[in-house]
DRENNUDO-808987 format. One record per residue (C-alpha): residue in three letters; residue number from 1; y, x, z. Coordinates in steps of 0.001 Angstrom, whole numbers, plus 500000, padded with zeros to 6 digits. Example, Ala and Ser with C-alpha at 12.3 -4.5 7.8 and 13.67 -1.06 7.14 Angstrom:
SITE  paba  lovex       Y       X       Z
SITE   ala      1  495500  512300  507800
SITE   ser      2  498940  513670  507140
***
This chain:
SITE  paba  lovex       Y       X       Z
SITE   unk      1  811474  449091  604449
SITE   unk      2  813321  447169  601883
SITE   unk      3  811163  448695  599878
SITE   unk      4  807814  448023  600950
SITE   unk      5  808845  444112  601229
SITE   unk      6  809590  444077  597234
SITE   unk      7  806145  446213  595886
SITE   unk      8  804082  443779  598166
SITE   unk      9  805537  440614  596415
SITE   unk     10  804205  441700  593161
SITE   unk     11  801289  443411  594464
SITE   unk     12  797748  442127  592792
SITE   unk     13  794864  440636  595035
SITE   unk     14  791077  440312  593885
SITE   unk     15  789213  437577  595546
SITE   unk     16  786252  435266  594666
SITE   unk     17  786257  431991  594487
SITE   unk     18  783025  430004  595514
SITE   unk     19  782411  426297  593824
SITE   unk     20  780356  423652  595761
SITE   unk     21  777776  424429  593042
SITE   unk     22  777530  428103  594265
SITE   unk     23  779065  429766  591452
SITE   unk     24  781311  432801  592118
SITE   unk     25  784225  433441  590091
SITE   unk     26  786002  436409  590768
SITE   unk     27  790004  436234  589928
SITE   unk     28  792650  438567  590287
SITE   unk     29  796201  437425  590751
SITE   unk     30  799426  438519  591994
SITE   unk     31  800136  437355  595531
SITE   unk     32  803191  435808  594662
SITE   unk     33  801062  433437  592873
SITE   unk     34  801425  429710  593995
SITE   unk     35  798117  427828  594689
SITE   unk     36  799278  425471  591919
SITE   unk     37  798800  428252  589502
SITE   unk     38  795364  429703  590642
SITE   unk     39  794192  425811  590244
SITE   unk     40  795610  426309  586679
SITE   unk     41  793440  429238  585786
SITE   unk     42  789832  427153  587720
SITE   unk     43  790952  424235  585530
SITE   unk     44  790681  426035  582363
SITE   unk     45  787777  425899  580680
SITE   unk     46  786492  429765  581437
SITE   unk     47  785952  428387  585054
SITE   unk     48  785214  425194  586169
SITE   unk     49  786773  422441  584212
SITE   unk     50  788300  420535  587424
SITE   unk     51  791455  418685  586603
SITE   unk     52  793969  420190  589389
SITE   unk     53  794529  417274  591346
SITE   unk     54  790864  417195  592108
SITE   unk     55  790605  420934  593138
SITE   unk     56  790787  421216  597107
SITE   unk     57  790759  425106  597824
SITE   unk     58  790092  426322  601888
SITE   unk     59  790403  429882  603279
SITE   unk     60  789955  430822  606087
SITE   unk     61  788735  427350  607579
SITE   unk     62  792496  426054  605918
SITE   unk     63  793420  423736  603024
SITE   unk     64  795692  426041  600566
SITE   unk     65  798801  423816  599242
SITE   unk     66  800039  423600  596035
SITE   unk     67  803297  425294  596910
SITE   unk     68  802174  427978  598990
SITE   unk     69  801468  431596  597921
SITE   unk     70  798335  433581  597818
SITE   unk     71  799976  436008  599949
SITE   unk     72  801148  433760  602554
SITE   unk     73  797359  433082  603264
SITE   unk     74  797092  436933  603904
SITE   unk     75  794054  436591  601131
SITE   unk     76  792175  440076  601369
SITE   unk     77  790627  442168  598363
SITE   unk     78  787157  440831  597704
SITE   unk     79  787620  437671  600454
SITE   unk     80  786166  434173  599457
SITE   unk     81  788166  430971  598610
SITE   unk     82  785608  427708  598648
SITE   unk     83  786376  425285  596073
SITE   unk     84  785875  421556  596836
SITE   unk     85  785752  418758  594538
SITE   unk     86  787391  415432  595492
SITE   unk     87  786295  412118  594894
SITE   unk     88  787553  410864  591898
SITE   unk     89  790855  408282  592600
SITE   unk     90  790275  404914  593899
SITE   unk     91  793602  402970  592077
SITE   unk     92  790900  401576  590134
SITE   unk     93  789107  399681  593089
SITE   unk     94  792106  398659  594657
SITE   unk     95  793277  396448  591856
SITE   unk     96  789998  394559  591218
SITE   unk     97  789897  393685  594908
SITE   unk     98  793209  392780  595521
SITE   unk     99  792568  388631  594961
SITE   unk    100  792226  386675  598706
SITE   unk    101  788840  387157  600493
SITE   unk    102  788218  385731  603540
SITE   unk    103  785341  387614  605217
SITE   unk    104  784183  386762  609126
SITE   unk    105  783772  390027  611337
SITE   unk    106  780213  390360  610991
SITE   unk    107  778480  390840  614507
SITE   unk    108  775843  393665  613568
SITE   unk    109  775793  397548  614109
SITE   unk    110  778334  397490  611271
SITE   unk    111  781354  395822  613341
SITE   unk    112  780536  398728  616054
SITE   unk    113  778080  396461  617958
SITE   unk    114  774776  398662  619081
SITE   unk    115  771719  396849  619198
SITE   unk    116  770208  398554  621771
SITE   unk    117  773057  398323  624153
SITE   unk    118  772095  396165  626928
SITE   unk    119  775581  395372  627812
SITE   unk    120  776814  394691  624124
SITE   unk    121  776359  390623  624947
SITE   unk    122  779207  390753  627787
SITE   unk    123  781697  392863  625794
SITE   unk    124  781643  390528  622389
SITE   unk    125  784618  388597  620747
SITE   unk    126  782473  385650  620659
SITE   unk    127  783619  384616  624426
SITE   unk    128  787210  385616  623725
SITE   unk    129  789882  382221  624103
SITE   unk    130  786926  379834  624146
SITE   unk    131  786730  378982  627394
SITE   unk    132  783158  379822  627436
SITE   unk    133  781439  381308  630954
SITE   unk    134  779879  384550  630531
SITE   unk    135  776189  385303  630629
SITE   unk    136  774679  385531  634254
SITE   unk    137  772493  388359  635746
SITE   unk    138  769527  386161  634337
SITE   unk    139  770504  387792  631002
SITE   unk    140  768940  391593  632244
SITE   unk    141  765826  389513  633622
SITE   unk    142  764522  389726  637212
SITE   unk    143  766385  393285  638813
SITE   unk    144  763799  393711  641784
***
């Protein structure tokens, strides 16, 4: 049984590998492969041209990780890995912003107020610690 354990370990595994601009790429690897390393070989220029740490790779409704195996996704000859392209990095953004603003909570459908909700005038911030009464029943007009 031994064995059997060690020949699976090296065995190879041909899958496919499906980009989100439906082109198939069909790669065979050993299963002891990491996920690092297939992201290697779709990075190269024969593939896709994705740097790595943009390359998100689901199987079987899963993200893989970089340290995982092929095999311990139980990948199956001629199965299909999607490929998903991330968003490039935001560090960029984060520095440009990161002078003082002082912004008020806007009170639009944007701050999670709905227009069309009849009761969104009883539930806003606007009343909170102001010692300000509450709209009456006059605000739904005349209920009979």
């Amino acid at each position: 049984m031994a064995d059997n354990a060690d020949s699976s370990g090296d065995a190879q595994v041909t899958f496919k590998v499906k980009t989100s601009s439906d082109r198939n790429h069909t790669i065979t690897m050993p299963e002891s492969a990491t996920i690092l390393e297939l992201k290697t070989t779709l990075a190269g220029e024969d593939f896709e041209n994705i740097p790595i740490e943009r390359q998100r790779l689901i199987y079987s409704g899963r993200v893989m990780k970089n340290d995982d195996t092929i095999g311990s996704y139980k990948v199956k000859h001629n199965n299909t890995i999607h490929m998903v392209k991330s968003a490039a990095s935001n560090s960029t953004q984060h520095t440009s912003t990161s002078g003082p603003t002082s912004r008020a909570v806007p009170e639009n459908i944007s701050a999670g107020t709905n227009p069309n909700d009849p009761l969104a005038g009883l539930t806003g911030a606007r009343y909170a610690g102001h010692q300000i009464n509450l709209p009456g029943m006059d605000m739904f007009g005349r209920l009979i």
